[in-house]
VOGU-3710 file (C-alpha; in Angstrom, 3 decimals, decimal comma):
1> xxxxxxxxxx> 0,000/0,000/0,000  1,497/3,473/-1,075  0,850/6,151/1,633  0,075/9,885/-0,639  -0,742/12,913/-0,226  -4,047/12,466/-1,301  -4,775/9,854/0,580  -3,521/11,353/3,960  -6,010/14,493/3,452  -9,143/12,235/2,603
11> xxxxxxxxxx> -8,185/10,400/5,786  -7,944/13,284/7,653  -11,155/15,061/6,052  -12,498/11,714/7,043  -11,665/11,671/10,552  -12,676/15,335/11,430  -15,817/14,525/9,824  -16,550/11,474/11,930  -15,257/13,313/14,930  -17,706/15,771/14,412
21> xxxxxxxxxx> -20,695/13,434/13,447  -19,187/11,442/16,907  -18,683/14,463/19,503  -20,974/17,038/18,116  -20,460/20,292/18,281  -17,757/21,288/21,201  -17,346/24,832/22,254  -13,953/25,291/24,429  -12,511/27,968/26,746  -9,815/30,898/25,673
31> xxxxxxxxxx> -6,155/29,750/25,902  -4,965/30,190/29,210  -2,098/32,783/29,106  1,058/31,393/30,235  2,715/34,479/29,740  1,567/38,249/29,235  3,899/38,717/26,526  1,638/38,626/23,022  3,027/39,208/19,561  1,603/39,212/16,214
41> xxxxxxxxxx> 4,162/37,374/14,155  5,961/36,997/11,136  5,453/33,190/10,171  8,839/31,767/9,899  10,988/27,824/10,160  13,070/26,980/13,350  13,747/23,638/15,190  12,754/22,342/18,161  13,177/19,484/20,823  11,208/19,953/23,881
51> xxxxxxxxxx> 7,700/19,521/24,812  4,756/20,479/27,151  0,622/20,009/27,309  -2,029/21,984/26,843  -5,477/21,548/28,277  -7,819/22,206/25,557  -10,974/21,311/28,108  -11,077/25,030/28,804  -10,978/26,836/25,151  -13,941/28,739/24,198
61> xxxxxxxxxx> -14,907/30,042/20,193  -15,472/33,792/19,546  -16,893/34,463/16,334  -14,935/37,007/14,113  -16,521/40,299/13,780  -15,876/42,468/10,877  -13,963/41,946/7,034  -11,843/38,630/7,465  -7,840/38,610/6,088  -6,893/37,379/2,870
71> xxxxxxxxxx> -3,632/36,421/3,621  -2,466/33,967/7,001  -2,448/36,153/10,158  -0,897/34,492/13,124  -0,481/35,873/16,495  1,539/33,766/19,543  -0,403/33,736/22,477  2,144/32,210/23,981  5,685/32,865/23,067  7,142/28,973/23,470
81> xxxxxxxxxx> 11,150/29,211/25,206  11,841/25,828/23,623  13,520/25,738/19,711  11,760/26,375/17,054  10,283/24,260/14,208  11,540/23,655/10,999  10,544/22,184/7,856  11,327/18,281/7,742  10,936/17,616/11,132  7,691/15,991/12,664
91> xxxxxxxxxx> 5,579/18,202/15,031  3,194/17,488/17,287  0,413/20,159/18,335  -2,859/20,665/20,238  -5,652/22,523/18,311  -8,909/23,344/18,050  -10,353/24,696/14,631  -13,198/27,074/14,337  -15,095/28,507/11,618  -15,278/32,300/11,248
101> xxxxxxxxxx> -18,360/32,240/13,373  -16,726/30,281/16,461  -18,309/26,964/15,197  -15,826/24,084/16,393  -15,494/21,874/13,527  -12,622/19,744/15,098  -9,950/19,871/18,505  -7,456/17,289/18,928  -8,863/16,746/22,145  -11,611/14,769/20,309
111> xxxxxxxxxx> -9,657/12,484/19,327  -8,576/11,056/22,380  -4,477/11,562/22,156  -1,824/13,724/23,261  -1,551/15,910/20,307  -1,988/15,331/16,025  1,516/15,259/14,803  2,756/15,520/11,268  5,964/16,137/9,027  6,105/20,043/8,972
121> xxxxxxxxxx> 5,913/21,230/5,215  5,285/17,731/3,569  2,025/18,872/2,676  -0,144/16,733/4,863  -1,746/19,324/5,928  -3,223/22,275/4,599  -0,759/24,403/3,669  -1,743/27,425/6,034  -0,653/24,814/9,182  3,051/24,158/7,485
131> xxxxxxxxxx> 3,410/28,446/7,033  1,806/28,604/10,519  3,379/26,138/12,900  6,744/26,860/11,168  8,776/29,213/13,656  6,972/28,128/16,501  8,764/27,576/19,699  8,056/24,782/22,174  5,270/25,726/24,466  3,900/28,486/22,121
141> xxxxxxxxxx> 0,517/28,909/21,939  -0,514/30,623/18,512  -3,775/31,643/16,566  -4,155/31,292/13,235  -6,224/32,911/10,731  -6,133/30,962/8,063  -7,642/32,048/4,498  -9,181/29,662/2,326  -6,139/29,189/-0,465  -4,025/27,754/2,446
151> xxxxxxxxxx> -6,447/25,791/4,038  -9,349/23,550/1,297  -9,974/26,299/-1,265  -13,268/26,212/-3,348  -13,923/23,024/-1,381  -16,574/21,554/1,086  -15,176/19,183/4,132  -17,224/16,457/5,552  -20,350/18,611/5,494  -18,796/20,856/8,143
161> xxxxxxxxxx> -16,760/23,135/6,818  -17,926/25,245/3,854  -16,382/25,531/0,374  -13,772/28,438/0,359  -13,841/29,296/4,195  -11,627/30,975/6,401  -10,232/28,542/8,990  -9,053/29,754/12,773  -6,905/27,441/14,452  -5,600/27,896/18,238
171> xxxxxxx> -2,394/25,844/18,169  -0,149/24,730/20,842  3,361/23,229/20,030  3,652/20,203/22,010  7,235/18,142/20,236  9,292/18,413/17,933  11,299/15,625/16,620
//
């Protein structure tokens, strides 16, 4: 059996569908600040080695208000103090994704591990997580706004998230290896 790309993001639409169609409709608590330092940020690659958890029990959706970007915004919550991540190297993150209107359409505390992780800029994800998560630091904490020609385009996900939507993703940088 040949693993491709194609394959990995059917899988993956298929699982945050039936995660969805499982769990229903989960609304979560803001990211607990860790630190008061905040930055909007520059998405760029790094490395990084360490790790940390992130309780995703108490996130909350806010619906966006307002004319949404057109290009990926990302702002750390969190500035992490571990290295940074880099293309090549296989990160693991909490997340919760929202649509523009703060519906949850998928956390990765629904799907009962520590964490999704994935080979940063392989393209197993949409494209707006490989930009995004790039640069992170271990035990950041950042939101993304994600526009929809980095996330599934002019296309419709598992009957949850609409054809050429804006994705928000909180994301916390658990490992990188």
């Amino acid at each position: 059996m040949q693993v491709t790309s194609t394959g990995i993001a059917v899988a993956l639409a298929v699982v945050v569908a039936l995660s969805i169609l499982f769990f229903g409709p989960r609304v979560f608590a803001p990211f607990e600040t860790q630190s008061t330092e905040t930055a909007t940020t520059t998405l760029q690659m790094g490395t990084s080695t360490e790790s940390t958890t992130m309780d995703t029990s108490s996130m909350t959706a806010a619906p966006i208000s307002g004319p949404l970007p057109t290009e990926l915004t990302g702002t750390d919550v969190v500035v992490g103090t571990g290295a940074e991540a880099t293309s090549g190297k296989t990160v693991t993150v909490n997340y919760v994704g929202m649509l523009p209107d703060g519906t949850v359409f998928d956390a990765s505390a629904n799907h009962g591990t520590t964490g999704f992780s994935f080979p940063l800029g392989a393209g197993r994800v949409i494209k707006g997580w490989d930009v995004g998560v790039a640069g992170m630091k271990v035990g950041g904490k950042r939101h993304l706004i994600i526009p929809p020609d980095l996330a599934y385009g002019n296309q419709a996900v598992g009957g949850v998230i609409p054809a050429n939507a804006t994705l928000i993703f909180d994301i916390e940088l658990l490992n990188v290896q």
